[in-house]
C-alpha positions as CSV (number, residue, x, y, z in Angstrom):
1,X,-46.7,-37.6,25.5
2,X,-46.2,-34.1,27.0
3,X,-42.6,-33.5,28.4
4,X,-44.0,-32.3,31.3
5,X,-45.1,-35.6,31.9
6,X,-41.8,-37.2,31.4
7,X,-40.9,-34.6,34.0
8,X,-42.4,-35.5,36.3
9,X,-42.1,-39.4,36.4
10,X,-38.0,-38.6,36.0
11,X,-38.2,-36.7,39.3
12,X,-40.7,-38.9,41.1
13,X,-38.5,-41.8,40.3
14,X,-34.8,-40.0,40.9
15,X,-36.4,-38.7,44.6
16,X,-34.8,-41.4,46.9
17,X,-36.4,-42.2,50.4
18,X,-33.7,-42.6,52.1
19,X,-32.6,-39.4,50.5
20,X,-35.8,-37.5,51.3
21,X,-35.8,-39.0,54.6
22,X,-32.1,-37.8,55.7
23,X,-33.8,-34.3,55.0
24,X,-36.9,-34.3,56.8
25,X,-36.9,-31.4,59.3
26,X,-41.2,-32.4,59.9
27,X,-42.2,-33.6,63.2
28,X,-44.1,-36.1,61.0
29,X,-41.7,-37.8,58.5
30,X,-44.3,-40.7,57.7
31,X,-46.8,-38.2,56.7
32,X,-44.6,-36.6,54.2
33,X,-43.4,-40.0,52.8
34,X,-47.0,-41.2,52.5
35,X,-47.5,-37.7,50.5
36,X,-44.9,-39.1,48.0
37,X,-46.7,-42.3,47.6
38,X,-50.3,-40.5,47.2
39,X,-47.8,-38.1,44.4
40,X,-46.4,-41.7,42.9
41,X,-50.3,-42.7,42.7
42,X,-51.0,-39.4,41.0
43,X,-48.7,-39.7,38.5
44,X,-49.2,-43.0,37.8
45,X,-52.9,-42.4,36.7
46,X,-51.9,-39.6,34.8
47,X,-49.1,-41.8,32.9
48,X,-52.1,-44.2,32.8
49,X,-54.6,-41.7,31.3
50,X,-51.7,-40.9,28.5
51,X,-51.3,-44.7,27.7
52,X,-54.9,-44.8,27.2
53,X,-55.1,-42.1,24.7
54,X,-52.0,-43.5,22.9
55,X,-53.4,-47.3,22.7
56,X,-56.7,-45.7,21.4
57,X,-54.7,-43.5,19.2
58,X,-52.3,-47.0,18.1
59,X,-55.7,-48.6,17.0
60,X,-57.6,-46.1,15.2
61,X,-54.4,-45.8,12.7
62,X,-54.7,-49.7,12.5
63,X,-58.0,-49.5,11.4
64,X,-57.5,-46.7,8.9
65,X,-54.4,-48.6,7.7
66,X,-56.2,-51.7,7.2
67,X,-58.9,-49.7,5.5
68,X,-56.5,-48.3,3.0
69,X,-54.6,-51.2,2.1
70,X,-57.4,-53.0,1.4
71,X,-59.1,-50.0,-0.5
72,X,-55.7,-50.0,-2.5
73,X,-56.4,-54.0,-3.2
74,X,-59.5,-53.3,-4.3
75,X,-59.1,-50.3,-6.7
76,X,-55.9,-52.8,-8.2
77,X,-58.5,-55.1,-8.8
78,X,-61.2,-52.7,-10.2
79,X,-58.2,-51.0,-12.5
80,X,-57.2,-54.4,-13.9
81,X,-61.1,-55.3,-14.5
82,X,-62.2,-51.5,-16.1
83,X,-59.2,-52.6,-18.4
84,X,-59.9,-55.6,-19.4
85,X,-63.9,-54.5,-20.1
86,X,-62.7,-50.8,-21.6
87,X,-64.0,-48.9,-19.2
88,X,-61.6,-45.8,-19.2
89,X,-64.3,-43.6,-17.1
90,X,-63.8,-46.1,-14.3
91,X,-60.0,-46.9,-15.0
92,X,-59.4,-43.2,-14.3
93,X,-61.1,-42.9,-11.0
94,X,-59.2,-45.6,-10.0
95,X,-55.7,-44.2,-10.5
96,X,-56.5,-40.8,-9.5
97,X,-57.6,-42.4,-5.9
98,X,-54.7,-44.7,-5.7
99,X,-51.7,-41.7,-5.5
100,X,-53.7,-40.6,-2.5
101,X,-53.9,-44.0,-0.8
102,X,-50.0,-44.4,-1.8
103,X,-48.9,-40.7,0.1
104,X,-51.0,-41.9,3.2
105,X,-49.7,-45.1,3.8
106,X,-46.5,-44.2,4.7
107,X,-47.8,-41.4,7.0
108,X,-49.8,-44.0,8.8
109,X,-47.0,-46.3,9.0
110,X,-44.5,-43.5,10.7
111,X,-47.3,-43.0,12.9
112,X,-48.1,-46.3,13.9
113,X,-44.4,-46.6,14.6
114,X,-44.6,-43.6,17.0
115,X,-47.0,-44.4,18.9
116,X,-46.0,-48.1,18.8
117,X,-42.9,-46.4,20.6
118,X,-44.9,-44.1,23.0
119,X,-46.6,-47.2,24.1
120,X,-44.0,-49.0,25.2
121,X,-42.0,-46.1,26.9
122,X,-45.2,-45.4,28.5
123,X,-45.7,-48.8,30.0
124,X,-42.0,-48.8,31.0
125,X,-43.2,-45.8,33.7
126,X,-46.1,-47.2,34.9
127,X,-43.7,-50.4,35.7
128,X,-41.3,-47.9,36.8
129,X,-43.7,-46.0,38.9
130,X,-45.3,-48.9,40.5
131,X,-41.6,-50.5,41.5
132,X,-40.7,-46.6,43.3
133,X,-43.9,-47.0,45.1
134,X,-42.9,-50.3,46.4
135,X,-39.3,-48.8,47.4
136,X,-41.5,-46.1,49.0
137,X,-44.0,-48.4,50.8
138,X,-41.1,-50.5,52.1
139,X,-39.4,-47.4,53.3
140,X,-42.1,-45.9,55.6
141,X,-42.5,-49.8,56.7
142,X,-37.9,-49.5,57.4
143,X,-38.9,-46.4,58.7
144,X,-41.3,-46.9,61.6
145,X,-39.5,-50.2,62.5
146,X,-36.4,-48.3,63.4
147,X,-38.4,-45.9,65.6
148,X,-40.7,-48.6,67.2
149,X,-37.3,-49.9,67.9
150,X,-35.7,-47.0,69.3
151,X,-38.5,-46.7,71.1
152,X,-38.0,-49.5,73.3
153,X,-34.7,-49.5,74.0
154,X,-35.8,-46.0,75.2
155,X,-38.5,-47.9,77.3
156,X,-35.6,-50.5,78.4
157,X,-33.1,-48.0,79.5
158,X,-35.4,-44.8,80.6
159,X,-34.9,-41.2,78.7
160,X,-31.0,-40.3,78.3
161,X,-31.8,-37.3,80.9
162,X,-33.5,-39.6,83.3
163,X,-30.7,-41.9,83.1
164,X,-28.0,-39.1,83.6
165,X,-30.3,-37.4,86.2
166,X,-30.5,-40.7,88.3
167,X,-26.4,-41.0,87.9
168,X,-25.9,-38.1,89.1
169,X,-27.8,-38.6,91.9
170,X,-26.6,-41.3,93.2
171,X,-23.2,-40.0,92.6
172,X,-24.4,-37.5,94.9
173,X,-25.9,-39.4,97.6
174,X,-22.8,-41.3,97.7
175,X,-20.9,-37.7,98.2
176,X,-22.5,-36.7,100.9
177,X,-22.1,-38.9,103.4
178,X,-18.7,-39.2,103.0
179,X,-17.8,-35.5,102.4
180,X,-19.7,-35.0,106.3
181,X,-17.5,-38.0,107.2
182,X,-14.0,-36.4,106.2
183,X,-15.2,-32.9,107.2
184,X,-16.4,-34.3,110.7
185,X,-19.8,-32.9,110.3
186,X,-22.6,-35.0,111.9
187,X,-24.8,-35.9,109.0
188,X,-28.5,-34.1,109.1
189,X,-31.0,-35.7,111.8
190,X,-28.4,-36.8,113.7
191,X,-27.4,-35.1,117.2
């Protein structure tokens, strides 16, 4: 798998909503969180793609493997036979070939382990991926909760300035009639 890969799941996964949310300077914080989930998404397809290739990979060394132990069977076989009959011609072509299938087995083996490996890690960060995009998903839903909810009480109690506005006026309107009072003026209209 190509590091850069690995990158980029690491970051995708160690990027915390909350986190990213607390430094949201957008008018449009949802928008950016749903452009993480559409990232998570990208990702995970390309994590996918690399699985593929590696389980296609995994089974194609099976097969040869296979193939090669059982040619290595085989040629034992055909050895102990061209033996037995004095065939030395045939004996010969059997134990040059077997060397070879001997010095790729183990390759095949290492590999299979590898990949084996890849596999597995591979599968981890689609599982990975897939519980981050939940976390995301439920933190736009946390998200737009708390501001339909601040919302309302908004609604309930009016704008902060509308409420301080209408405070002060009345404040006001209670001033003014009783500063004309104290001062002896005749309030306006009157007289």
């Amino acid at each position: 798998m190509a590091d850069t890969l690995k990158t980029r799941v690491a970051r995708v996964i160690a990027g915390g909503a909350h986190a990213f949310l607390d430094k949201i300077e957008d008018a449009a914080p949802v928008a950016m969180l749903e452009q993480s989930v559409r990232e998570i998404d990208q990702v995970t397809d390309d994590v996918r793609a690399e699985l593929g290739r590696v389980v296609a990979n995994r089974h194609l060394a099976q097969q040869q493997h296979l193939h090669l132990n059982k040619e290595h069977d085989e040629l034992t076989g055909s050895l102990s036979t061209a033996l037995a009959r004095g065939r030395g011609d045939l004996a010969k072509t059997a134990i040059a070939r077997q060397p070879d299938i001997e010095a790729q087995l183990p390759v095949l083996e290492g590999s299979l382990g590898q990949l084996s490996h890849e596999e597995k890690e591979l599968s981890g960060f689609v599982d990975a991926l897939m519980g981050k995009k939940r976390e995301m998903e439920r933190a736009i839903r946390d998200f737009e909760a708390s501001r339909r909810t601040a919302e309302a009480a908004m609604t309930r109690q009016g704008s902060p300035g509308s409420t301080t506005q209408a405070r002060v006026q009345a404040a006001q309107s209670r001033f003014r009639p009783a500063h004309q009072r104290e001062a002896g003026l005749e309030p306006a209209g009157r007289g």
